[in-house]
Structure formats: structure tokens, C-alpha cells
C-alpha positions in Angstrom: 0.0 0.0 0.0 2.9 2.6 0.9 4.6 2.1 -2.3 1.1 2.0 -4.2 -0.3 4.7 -2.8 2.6 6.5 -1.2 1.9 9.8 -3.0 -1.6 10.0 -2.0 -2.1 8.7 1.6 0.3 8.1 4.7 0.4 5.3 6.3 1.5 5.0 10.2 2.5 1.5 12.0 1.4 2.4 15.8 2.7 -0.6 17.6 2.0 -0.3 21.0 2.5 -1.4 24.6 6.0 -2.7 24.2 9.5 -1.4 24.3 10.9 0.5 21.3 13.9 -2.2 20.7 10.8 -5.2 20.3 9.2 -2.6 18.1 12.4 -1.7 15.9 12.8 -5.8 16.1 9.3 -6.6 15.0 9.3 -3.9 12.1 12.5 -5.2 11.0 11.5 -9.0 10.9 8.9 -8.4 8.8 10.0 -5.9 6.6 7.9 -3.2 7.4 11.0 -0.5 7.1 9.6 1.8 4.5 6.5 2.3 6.5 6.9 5.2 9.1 6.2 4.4 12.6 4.9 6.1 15.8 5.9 4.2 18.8 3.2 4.0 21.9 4.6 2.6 24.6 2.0 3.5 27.3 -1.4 2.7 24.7 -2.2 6.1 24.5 -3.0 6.4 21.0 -4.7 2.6 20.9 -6.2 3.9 24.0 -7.8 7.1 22.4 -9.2 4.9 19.4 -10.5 2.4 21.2 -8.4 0.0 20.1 -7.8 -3.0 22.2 -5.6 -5.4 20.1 -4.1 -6.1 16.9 -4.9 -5.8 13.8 -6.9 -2.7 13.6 -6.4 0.0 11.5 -7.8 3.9 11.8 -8.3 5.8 8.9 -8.3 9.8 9.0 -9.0 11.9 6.6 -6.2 14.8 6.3 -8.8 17.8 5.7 -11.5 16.8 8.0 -10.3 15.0 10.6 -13.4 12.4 10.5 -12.1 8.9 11.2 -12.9 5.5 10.0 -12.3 2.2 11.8 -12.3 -1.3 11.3 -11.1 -3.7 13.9 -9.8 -7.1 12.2 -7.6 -8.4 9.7 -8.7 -6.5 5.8 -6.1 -8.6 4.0 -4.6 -7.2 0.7 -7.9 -6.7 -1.4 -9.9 -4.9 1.9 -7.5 -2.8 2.4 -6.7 -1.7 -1.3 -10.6 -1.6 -1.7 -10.3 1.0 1.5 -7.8 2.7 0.1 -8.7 3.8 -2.9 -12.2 4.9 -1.7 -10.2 7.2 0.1 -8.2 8.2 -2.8 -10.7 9.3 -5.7 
């Protein structure tokens, strides 16, 4: 998605509850380097989204603010569906 969409939409890893080095490891093992990355250590960003585990993803619109969410695994063809709803 970040190299297909790059130029239109960011995407943010929040990995939370855990210490940046098992982050850094985690995002290195599974290749997840050219995404960027917000590490929240105490929850309070999965806290303030009600999110309670992974995989969840938030989406927020840059010019309005007005989030989306969806709790649960999209797979590939979700999340590109998601995606480019956003984008056109």
C-alpha cells in the first residue's frame, strides 16, 4: 500500500504497549522498514481509538479530521478496496 499509494495517503505503523527495541525488532522481521512508525509505549493512542488489540487500523482523513475504523484483519484486497475509496 505505501509504495502504491505512497503519494496519496500516509500510512503509520502504531505498535504499541511494548519497548521500542521489540518494536524496531518486530518492524525489522517483517520488513515493514519503509513504512513510518509512531511508537506507543504507554497505549495512548490505541487507548484514544479504542483500540484493544491487533490488527486494527484507523483511517483519518487529512482535511476533516473524520475517522474511519475497522477492527480485524482487511487482507490485501480490503485494504486496497479501503484505500482507494479514500483516494478518488
Amino acid at each position: 500500500m505505501a509504495r502504491q499509494y505512497g503519494d496519496q495517503v500516509t500510512i503509520v505503523g502504531v505498535p504499541s504497549l511494548d519497548n521500542v527495541g521489540a518494536m524496531r525488532d518486530f518492524v525489522e522481521r517483517h520488513g515493514l522498514q519503509d513504512l513510518r512508525h509512531a511508537a506507543d509505549v504507554d497505549g495512548v493512542v490505541w487507548k484514544a481509538n479504542g483500540i484493544v488489540g491487533q490488527p486494527a487500523w484507523v483511517f483519518v482523513d487529512g482535511e476533516t479530521g473524520e475517522q474511519a475504523q475497522h477492527l480485524g484483519s482487511l487482507g490485501e484486497e480490503g485494504l486496497t478496496e479501503v484505500v482507494e475509496q479514500l483516494t478518488s
